[in-house]
DOMARSE-644339 format. One record per residue (C-alpha): x, y, z; residue number from 1; residue in one letter. Coordinates in steps of 0.2 Angstrom, whole numbers. Example, Ala and Ser with C-alpha at 12.3 -4.5 7.8 and 13.67 -1.06 7.14 Angstrom:
<drenpas>
(drenpa (62 -22 39) 1 'A')
(drenpa (68 -5 36) 2 'S')
</drenpas>
This chain:
<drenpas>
(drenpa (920 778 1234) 1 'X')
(drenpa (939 780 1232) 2 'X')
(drenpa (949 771 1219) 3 'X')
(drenpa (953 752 1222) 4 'X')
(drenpa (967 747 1229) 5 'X')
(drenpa (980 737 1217) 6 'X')
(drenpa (992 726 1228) 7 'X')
(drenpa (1007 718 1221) 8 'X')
(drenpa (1002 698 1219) 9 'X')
(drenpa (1008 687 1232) 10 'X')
(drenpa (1023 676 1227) 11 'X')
(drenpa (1028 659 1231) 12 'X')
(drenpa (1046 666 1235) 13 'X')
(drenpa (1038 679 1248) 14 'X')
(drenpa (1029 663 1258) 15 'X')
(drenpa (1045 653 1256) 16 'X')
(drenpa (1054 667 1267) 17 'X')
(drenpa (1042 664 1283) 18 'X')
(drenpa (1048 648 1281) 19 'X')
(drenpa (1067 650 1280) 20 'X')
(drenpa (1066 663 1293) 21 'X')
(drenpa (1057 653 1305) 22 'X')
(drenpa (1069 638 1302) 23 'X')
(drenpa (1084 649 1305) 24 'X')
(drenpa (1077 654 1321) 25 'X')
(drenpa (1072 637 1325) 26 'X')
(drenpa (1055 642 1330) 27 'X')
(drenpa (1038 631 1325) 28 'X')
(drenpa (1032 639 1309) 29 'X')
(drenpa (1014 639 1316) 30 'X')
(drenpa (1018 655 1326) 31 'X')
(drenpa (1013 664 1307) 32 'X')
(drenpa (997 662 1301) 33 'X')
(drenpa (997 648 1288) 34 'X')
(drenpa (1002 652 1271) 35 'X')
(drenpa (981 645 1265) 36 'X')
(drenpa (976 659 1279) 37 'X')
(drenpa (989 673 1271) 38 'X')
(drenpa (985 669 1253) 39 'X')
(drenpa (965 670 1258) 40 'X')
(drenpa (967 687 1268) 41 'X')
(drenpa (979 695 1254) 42 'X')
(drenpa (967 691 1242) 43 'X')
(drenpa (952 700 1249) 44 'X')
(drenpa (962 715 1258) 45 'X')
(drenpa (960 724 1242) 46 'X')
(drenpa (938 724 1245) 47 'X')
(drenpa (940 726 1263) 48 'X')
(drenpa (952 743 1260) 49 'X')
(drenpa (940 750 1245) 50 'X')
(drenpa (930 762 1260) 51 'X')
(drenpa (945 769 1265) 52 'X')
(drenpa (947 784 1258) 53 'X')
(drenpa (964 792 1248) 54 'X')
(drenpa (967 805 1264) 55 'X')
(drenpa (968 787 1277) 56 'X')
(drenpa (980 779 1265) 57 'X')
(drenpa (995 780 1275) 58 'X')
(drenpa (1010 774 1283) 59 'X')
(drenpa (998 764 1296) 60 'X')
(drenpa (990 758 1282) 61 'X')
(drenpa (1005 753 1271) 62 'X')
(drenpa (1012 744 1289) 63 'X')
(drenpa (994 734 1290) 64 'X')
(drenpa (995 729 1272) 65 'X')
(drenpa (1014 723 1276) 66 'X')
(drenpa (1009 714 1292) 67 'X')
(drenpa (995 704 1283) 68 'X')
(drenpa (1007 699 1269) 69 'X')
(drenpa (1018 692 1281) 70 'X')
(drenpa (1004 682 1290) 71 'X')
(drenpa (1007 695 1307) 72 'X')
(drenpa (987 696 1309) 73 'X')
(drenpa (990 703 1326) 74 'X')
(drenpa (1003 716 1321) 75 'X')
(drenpa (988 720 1307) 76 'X')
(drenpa (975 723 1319) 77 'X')
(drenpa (985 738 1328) 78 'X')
(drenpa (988 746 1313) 79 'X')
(drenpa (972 745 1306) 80 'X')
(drenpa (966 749 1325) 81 'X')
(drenpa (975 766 1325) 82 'X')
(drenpa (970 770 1310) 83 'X')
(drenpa (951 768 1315) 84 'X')
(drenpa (954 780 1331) 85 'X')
(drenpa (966 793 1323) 86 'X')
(drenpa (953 796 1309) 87 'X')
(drenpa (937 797 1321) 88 'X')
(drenpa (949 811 1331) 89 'X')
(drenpa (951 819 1314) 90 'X')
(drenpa (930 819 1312) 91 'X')
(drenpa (929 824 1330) 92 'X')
(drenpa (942 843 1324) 93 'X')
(drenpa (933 844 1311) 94 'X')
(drenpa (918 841 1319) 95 'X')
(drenpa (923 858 1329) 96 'X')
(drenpa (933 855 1347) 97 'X')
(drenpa (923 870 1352) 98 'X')
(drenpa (905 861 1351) 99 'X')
(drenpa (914 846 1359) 100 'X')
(drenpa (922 859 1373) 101 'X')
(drenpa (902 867 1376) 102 'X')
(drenpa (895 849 1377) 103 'X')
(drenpa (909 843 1392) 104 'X')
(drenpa (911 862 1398) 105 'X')
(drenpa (928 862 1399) 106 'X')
(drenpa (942 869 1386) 107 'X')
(drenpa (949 855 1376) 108 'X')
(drenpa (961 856 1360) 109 'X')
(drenpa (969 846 1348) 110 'X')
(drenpa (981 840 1363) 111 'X')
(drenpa (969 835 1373) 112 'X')
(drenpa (960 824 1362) 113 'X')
(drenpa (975 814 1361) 114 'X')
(drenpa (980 812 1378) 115 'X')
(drenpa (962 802 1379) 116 'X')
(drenpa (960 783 1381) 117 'X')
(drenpa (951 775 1367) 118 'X')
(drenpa (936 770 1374) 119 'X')
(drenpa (935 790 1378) 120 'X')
(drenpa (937 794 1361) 121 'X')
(drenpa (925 783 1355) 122 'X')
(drenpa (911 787 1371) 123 'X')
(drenpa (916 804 1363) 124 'X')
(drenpa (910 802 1346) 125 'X')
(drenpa (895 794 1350) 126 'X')
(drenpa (889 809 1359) 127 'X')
(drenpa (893 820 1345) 128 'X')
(drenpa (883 808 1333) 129 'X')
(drenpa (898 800 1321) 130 'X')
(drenpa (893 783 1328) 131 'X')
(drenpa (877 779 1330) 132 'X')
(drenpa (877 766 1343) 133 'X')
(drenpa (879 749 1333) 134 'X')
(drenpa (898 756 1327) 135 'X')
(drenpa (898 760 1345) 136 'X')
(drenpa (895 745 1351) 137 'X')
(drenpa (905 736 1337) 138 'X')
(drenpa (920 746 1336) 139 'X')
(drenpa (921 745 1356) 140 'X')
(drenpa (920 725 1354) 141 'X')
(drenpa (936 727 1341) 142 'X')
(drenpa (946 739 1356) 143 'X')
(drenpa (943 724 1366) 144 'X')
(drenpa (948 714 1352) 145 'X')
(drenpa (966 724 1350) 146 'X')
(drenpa (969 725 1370) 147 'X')
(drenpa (968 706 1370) 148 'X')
(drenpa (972 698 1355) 149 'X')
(drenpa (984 709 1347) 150 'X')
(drenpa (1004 714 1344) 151 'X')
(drenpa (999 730 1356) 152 'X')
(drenpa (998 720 1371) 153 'X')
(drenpa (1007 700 1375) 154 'X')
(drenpa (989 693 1365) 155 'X')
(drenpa (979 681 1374) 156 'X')
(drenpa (977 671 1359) 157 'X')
(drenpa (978 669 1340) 158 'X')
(drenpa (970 680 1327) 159 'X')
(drenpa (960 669 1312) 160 'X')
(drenpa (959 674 1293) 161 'X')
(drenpa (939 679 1298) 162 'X')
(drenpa (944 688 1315) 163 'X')
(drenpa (956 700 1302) 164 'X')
(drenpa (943 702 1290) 165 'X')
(drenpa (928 706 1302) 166 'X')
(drenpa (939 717 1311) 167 'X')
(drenpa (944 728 1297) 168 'X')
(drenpa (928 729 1290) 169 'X')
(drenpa (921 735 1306) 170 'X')
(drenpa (935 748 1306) 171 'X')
(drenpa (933 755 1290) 172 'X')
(drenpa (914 754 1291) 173 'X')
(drenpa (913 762 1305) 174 'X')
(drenpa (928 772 1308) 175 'X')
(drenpa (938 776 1293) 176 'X')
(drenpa (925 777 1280) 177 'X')
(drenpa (918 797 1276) 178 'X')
(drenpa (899 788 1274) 179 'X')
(drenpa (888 803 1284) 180 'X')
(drenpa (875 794 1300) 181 'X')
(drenpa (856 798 1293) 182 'X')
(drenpa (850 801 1308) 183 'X')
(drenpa (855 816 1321) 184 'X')
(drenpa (854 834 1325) 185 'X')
(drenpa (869 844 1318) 186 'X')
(drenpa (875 852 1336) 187 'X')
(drenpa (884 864 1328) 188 'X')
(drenpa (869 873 1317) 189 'X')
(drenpa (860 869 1336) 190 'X')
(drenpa (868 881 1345) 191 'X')
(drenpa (871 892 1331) 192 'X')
(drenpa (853 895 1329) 193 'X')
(drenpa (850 897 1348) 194 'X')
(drenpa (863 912 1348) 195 'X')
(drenpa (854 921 1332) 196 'X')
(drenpa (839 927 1339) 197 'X')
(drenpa (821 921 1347) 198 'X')
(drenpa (815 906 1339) 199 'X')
(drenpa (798 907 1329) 200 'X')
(drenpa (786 895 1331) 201 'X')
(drenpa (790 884 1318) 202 'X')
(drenpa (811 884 1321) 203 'X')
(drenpa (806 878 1340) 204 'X')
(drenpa (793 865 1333) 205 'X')
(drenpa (808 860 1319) 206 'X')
(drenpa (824 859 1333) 207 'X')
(drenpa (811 848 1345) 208 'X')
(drenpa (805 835 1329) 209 'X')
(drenpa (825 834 1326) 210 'X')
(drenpa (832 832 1344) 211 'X')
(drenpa (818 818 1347) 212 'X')
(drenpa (823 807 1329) 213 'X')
(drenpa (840 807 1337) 214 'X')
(drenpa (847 793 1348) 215 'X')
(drenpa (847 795 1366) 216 'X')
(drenpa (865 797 1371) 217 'X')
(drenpa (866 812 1359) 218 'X')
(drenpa (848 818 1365) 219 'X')
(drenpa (857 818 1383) 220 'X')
(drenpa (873 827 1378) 221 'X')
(drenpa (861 840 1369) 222 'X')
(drenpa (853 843 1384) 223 'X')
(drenpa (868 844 1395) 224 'X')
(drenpa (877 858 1383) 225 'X')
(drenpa (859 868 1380) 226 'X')
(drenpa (860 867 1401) 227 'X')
(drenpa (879 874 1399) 228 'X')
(drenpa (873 888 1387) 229 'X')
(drenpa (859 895 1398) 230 'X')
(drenpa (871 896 1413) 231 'X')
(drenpa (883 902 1403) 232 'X')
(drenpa (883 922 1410) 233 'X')
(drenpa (887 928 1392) 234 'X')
(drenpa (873 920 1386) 235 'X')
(drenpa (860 932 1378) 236 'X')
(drenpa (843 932 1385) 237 'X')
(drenpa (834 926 1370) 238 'X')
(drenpa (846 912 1368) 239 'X')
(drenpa (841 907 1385) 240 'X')
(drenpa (824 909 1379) 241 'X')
(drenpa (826 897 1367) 242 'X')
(drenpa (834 884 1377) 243 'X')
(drenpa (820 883 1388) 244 'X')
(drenpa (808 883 1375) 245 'X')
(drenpa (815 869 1370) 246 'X')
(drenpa (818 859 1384) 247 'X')
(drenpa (799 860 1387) 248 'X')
(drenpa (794 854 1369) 249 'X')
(drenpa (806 839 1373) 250 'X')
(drenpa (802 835 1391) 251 'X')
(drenpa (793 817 1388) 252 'X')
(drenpa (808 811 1377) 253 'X')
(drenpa (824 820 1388) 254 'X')
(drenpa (832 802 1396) 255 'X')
(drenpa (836 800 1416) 256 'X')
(drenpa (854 802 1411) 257 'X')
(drenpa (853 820 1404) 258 'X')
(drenpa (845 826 1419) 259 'X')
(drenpa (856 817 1429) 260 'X')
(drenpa (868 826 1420) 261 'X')
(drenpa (864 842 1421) 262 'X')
(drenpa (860 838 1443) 263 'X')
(drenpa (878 833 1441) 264 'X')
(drenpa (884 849 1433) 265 'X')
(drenpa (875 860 1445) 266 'X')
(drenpa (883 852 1460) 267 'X')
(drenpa (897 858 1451) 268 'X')
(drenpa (893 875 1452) 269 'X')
(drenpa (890 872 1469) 270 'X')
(drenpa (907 863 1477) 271 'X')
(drenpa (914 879 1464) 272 'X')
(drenpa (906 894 1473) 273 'X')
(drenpa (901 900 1457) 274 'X')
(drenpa (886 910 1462) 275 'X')
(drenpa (881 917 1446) 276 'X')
(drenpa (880 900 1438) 277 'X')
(drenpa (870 892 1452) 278 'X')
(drenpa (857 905 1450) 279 'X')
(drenpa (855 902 1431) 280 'X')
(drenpa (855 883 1435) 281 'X')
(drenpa (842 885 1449) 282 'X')
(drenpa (829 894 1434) 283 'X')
(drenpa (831 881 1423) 284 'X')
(drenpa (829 867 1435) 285 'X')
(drenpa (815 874 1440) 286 'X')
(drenpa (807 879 1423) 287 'X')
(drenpa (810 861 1419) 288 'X')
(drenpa (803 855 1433) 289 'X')
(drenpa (818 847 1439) 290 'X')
(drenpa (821 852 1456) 291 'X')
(drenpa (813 840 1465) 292 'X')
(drenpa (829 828 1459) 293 'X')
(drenpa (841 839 1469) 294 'X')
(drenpa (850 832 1482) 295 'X')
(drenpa (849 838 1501) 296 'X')
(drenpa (868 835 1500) 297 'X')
(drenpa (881 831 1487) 298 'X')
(drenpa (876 811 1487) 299 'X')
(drenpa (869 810 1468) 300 'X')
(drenpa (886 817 1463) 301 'X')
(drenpa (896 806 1475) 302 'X')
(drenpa (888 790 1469) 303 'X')
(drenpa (888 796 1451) 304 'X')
(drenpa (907 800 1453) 305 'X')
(drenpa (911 782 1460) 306 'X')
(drenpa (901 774 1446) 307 'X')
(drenpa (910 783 1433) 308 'X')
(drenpa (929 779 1441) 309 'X')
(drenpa (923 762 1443) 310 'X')
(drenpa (916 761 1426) 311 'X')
(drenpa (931 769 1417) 312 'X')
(drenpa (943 757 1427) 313 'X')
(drenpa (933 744 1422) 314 'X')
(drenpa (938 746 1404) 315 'X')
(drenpa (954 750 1405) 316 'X')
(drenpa (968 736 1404) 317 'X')
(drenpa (973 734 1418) 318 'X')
(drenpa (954 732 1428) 319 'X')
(drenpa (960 713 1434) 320 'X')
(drenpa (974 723 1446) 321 'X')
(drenpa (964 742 1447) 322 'X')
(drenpa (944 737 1449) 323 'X')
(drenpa (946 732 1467) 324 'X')
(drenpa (947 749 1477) 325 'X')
(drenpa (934 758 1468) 326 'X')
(drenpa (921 743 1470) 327 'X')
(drenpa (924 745 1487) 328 'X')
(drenpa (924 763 1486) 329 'X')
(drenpa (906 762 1480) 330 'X')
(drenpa (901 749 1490) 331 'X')
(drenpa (905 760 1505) 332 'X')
(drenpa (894 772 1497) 333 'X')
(drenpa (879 762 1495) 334 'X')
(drenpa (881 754 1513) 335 'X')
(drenpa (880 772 1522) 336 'X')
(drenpa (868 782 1513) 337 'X')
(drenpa (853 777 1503) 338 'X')
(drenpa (856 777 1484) 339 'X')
(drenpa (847 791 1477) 340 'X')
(drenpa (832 787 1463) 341 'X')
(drenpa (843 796 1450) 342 'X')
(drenpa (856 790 1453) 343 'X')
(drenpa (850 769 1453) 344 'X')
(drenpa (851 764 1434) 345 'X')
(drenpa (868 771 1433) 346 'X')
(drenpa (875 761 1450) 347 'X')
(drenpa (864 742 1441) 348 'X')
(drenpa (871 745 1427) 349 'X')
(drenpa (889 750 1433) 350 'X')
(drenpa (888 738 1446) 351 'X')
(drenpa (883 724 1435) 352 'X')
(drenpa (891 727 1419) 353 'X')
(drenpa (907 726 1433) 354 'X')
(drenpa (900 709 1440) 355 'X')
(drenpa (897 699 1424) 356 'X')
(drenpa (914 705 1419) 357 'X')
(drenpa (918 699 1401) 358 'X')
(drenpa (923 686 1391) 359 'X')
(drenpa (938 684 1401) 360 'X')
(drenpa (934 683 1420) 361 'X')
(drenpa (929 696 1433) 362 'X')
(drenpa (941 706 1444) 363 'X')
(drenpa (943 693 1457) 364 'X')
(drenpa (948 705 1471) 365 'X')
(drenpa (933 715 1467) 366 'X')
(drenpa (920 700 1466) 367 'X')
(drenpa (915 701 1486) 368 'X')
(drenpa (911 719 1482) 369 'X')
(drenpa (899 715 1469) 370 'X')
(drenpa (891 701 1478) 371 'X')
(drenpa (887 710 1492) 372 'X')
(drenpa (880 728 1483) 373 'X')
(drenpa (870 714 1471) 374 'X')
(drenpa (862 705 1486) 375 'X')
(drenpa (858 722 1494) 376 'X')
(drenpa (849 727 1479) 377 'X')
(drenpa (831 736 1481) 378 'X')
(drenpa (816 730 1473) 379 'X')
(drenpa (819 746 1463) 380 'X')
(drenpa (833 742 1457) 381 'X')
(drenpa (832 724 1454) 382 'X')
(drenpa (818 729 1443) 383 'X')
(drenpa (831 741 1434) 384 'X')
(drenpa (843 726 1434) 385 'X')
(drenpa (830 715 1424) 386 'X')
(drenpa (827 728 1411) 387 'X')
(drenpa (844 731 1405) 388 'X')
(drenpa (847 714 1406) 389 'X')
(drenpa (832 710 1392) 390 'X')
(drenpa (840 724 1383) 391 'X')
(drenpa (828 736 1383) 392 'X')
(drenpa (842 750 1383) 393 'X')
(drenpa (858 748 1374) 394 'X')
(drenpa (871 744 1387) 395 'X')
(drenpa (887 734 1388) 396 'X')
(drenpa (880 724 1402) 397 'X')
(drenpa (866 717 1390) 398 'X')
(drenpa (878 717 1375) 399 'X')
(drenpa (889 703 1385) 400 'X')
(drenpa (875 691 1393) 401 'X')
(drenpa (870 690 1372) 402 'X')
(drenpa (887 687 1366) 403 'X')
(drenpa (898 679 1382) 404 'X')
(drenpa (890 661 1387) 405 'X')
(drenpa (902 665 1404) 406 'X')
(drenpa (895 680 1408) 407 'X')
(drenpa (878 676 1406) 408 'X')
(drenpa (881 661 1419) 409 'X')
(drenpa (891 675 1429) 410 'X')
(drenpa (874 682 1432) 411 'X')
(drenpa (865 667 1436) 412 'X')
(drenpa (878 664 1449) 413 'X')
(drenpa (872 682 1457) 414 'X')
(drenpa (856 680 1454) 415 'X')
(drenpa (856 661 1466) 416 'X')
(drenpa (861 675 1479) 417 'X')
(drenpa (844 685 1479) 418 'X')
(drenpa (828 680 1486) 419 'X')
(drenpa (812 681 1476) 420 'X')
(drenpa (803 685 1490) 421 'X')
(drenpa (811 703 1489) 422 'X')
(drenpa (805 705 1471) 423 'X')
(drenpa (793 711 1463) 424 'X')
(drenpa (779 702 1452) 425 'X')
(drenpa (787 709 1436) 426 'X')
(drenpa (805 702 1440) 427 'X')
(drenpa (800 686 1447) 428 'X')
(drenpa (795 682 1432) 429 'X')
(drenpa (813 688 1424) 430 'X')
(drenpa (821 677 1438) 431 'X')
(drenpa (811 662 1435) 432 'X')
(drenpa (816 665 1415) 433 'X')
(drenpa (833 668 1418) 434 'X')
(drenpa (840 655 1431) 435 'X')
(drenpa (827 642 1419) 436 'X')
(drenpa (840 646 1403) 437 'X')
</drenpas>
């Protein structure tokens, strides 16, 4: 743990000068947090800074401790914000770019890990293992946090004493802090290992146990870069030996996503023409036992690709304004063609997540779009909507009906709009649970 943090003590002269500014500017002085809210926050900064540690004490720091001490909590949580990201880019270098580049197959650098948005960066470390997915889910409810309520953007509202101090903590808990995740596969010794030689027994049995302990996002992101490495033409043929291997001793435990995945990146191959990396995808689909999820046509990629523009809009802050042409993007989609089986937890979950909105509305220009691909439903896939609303998987969707009393009754409203008759046994039941609530 690094060395406590001594800040100067806070003076009755320094909270007299918020109120002389104030007064010469003739503004109300509650538009400052309130010197009992300063004096409270400047009083326990000094714990909630002790995880941070000597290298992350820095000029955005100093400019937090500053904002606080004058009662600018919204101005504090940017600093403190930026802070949290440009340390998880610093874990994601020294992570190694390269591991990152194999597991999204494209070259990325230093450069381009700062040209991403934050909820990229942070979807990014996930997948690498440096959150597990409650700081995910934690630190993506303080980006929202920060896009609505802080100096960053015009705030939607005001920032308490306990907003700041549950919002730091998260951040250095989370972000900042060098404490290691316990659980996960170490990608980097991973692919080492698969390029060193043919695996005995008892590595394969070994890389399987750990790949299975991990969560499933990094489960599906292992299995999309051990899919890049076999197609990879200067891959050795023991190495591609190895990734088979172990693709079948984690078969049972290799989540819908990761295949969908690896569908995805071979379609890739396909639109590319690259003829030498189709042929390697096509053995290992077919050693997997996944060629039966091929498409007939480039529809699974299509619907996945609108999901994910949707989805990434969505986030971003502008959705209210952006989310309206991609809904009906998808929708046009979904009305022509079937959606593939694959492909179905994806679009719910998109399609959902979209509709419920958050704690702040829904995309009104988009919310015709929703309506109709929610009444359209399958029984498939209101079966899938059921389960990631009970939160059976970790999803944002499921996040907001627990935490957002608007979205939950969002859903309801789409859910007056399905029949029962076109459901299942199974999600009768849910229904009846749900509209009852």
């Amino acid at each position: 743990m690094a060395d406590p943090v001594n800040l100067p003590a806070l003076t009755s002269g320094s909270l007299a000068l918020i109120d002389e500014i104030t007064d010469s500017l003739g503004v109300p002085r509650d538009v400052i947090a309130p010197t009992e809210d300063i004096s409270r926050a400047w009083q326990e900064l000094p714990a909630l800074l002790l995880g941070i540690p000597v290298e992350y004490r820095n000029e955005l720091l100093a400019r937090m401790c500053v904002a606080v001490r004058v009662g600018l909590f919204d101005s504090s949580l940017n600093y403190i914000w930026n802070l949290a990201i440009s340390a998880i880019k610093q874990k994601i270098v020294h992570f190694g770019l390269p591991i990152a580049a194999s597991m999204l197959s494209k070259d990325i650098d230093e450069r381009w890990l700062d040209g991403r948005q934050d909820s990229e960066i942070l979807s990014l470390a996930l997948s690498l293992n440096l959150l597990d997915e409650d700081g995910y889910f934690k630190l993506d409810h303080c980006r929202d946090m920060r896009n609505n309520f802080s100096a960053a953007h015009p705030p939607i509202g005001n920032i308490s004493v306990y907003d700041l101090f549950s919002f730091v903590d998260r951040c250095v808990k989370y972000a900042i802090s060098s404490g290691n995740i316990s659980r996960g596969v170490d990608v980097k010794l991973l692919l080492n290992s698969i390029k060193a030689g043919k695996y005995t027994p008892v590595q394969l049995d070994e890389w399987a146990a750990r790949i299975r302990g991990t969560n499933g996002s990094q489960r599906s992101s292992i299995v999309e870069m051990l899919h890049g490495i076999y197609c990879d033409e200067n891959t050795q043929e023991e190495a591609r030996v190895n990734v088979l291997g172990v693709l079948r001793a984690i078969k049972d435990a290799i989540p819908a996503s990761a295949i969908s995945g690896v569908v995805a990146r071979h379609q890739d191959y396909v639109a590319a023409g690259n003829e030498k990396k189709q042929k390697a995808s096509y053995r290992l689909l077919e050693e997997s036992g996944w060629l039966r999820f091929l498409p007939s046509s480039s529809l699974h990629t299509l619907v996945s690709s609108a999901c994910e523009s949707l989805y990434n809009v969505h986030l971003a802050m502008n959705n209210f304004f952006n989310e309206s042409s991609f809904a009906q993007r998808l929708m046009q989609i979904v009305t022509e063609t079937p959606v593939p089986d694959l492909s179905k937890p994806l679009f719910v979950e998109t399609v959902m997540t979209c509709a419920v909105g958050n704690a702040y509305g829904t995309a009104f220009s988009a919310e015709h779009y929703y309506t109709s691909m929610i009444r359209n439903f399958s029984p498939a896939e209101i079966d899938i909507m059921f389960d990631i609303a009970e939160g059976r998987k970790a999803s944002r969707f499921a996040l907001r009906l627990q935490n957002y009393p608007r979205c939950k009754k969002k859903f309801r409203e789409y859910l007056s709009g399905i029949s029962p008759d076109s459901m299942s046994p199974k999600a009768q039941t849910a229904y009846r649970k749900w509209m009852a609530e």
